[in-house]
Structures are given as structure tokens and as C-alpha cells.
C-alpha positions as CSV (number, residue, x, y, z in Angstrom):
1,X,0.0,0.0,0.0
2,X,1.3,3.3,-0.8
3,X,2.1,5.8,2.3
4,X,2.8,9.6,1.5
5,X,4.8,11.5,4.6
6,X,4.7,15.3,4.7
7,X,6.6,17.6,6.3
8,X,8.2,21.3,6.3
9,X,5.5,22.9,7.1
10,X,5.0,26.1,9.4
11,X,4.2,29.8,10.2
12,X,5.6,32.2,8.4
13,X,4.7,36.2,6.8
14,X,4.0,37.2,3.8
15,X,6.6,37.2,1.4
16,X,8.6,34.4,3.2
17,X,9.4,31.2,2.0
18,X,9.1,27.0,2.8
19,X,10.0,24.1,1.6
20,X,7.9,21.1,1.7
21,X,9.4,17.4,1.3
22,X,7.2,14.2,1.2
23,X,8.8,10.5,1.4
24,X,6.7,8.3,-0.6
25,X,6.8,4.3,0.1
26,X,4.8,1.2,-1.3
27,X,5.0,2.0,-4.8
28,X,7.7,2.1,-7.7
29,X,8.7,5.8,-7.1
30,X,10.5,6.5,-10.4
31,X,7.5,5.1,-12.9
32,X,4.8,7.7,-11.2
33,X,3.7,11.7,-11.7
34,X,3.1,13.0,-8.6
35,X,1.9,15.8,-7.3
36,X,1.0,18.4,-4.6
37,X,-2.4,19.2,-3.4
38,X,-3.8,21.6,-0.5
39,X,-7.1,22.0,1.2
40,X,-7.7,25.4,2.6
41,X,-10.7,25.3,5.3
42,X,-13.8,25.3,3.7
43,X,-12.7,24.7,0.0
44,X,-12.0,21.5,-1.8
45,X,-8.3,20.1,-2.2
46,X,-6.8,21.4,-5.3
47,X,-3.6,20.5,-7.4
48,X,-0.9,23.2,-7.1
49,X,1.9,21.5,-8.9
50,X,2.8,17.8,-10.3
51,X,5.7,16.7,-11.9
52,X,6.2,13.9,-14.3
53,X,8.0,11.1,-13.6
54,X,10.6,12.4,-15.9
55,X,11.2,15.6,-14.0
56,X,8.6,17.8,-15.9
57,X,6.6,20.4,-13.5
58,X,3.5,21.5,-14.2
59,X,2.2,24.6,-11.6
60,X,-1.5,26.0,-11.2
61,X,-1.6,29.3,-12.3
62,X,-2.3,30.2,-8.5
63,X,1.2,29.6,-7.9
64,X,3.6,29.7,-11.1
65,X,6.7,31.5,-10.7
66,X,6.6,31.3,-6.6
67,X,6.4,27.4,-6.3
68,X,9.0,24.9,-7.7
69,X,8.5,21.1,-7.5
70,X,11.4,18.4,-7.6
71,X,11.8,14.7,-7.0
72,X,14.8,12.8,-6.0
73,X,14.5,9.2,-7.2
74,X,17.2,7.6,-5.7
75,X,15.5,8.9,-2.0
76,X,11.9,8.4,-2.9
77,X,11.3,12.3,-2.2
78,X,9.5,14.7,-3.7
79,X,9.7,18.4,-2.7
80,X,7.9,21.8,-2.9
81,X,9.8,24.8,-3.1
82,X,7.3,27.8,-1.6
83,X,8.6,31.4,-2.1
84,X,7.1,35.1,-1.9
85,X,4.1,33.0,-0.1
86,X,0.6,35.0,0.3
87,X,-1.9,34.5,3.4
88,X,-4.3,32.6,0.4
89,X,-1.9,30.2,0.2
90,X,-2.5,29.3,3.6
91,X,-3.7,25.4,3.8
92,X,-3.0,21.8,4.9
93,X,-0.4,20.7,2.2
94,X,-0.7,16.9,0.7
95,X,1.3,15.0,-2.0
96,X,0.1,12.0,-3.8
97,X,0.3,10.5,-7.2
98,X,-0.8,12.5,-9.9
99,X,-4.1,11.7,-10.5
100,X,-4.1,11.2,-6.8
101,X,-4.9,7.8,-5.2
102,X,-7.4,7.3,-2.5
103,X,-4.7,7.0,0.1
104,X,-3.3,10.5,1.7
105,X,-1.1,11.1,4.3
106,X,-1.4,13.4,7.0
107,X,-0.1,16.6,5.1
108,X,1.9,19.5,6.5
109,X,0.4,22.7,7.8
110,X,1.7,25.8,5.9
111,X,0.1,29.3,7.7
112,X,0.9,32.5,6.3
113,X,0.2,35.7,8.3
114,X,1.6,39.0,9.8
């Protein structure tokens, strides 16, 4: 069975930055798109950015040109770069296959405030 692990999140102001990482088990790492999804309190989870398993990014418009995703295949990793962040990008933070599966991890908190 899969398992996705988040982490990085935290507080931080508008205008700072943080980076996300998620360790992803259970599943031939190298073969899959995968992605990174947020649900901000009372909206639906979106997809912010995915990259394919050859390293090609793909960013919602929301976020292009402040967030960069990678993948490191050889640790099983995939990571979300998060810069010049906005308080509407405030959310829990998830990553997951790309389309997702039915299986999600616990996500990362990211907050952003003054």
C-alpha cells in the first residue's frame, strides 16, 4: 500500500518562503507523476503542482513562478519549493500520485500571516 509523509511545514509572513518534502513508500517511485495538493478550510483540495516522472513540472496558475516542484528518485522524495508565499496560500499541504490515489497522508500545515 502506498504511504505519503509530509513535512516542512509552518508559520511564516507574507513574502517568506518554505519548503515542503514528502517521502513516498509502497509503490515504484520512479514510474509515477506525482503531485502536490492543499485544502484550505472550507474549500475543496486542489492540485498546485505535479511533476512527471521524468522531472517535468506543471504549476496551477495560483502559484507559477513562486512554487517549484522536484523529485529525488534515488530517496523516494518529492519536494515543494514555496517562495514570496501570500496568506491565500494558507492550507493543509498533501502529496500524492498524480491523479491522486485514494490514500493520503497526513499533510503539513503551511500558515501564512503578519
Amino acid at each position: 500500500q502506498v504511504q505519503f509523509v509530509e513535512s516542512g511545514g509552518g508559520s511564516v509572513q507574507p513574502g517568506g518562503s518554505l519548503r515542503l518534502s514528502c517521502v513516498v513508500s509502497g509503490i515504484i517511485f520512479r514510474v509515477y507523476e506525482l503531485g502536490w495538493h492543499r485544502q484550505a478550510p472550507g474549500k475543496q483540495r486542489e492540485l498546485v503542482a505535479r511533476i512527471s516522472h521524468r522531472g517535468r513540472p506543471d504549476y496551477a496558475d495560483s502559484v507559477k513562478g513562486r512554487f517549484f516542484i522536484s523529485r529525488d528518485d534515488a530517496k523516494n522524495t518529492v519536494s515543494l519549493q514555496m517562495n514570496s508565499l501570500k496568506p491565500e496560500d494558507t492550507a493543509v499541504y498533501y502529496c500524492n500520485q498524480s491523479p491522486p490515489t485514494n490514500y493520503w497522508g497526513q499533510g503539513t500545515q503551511v500558515t501564512v500571516s503578519s
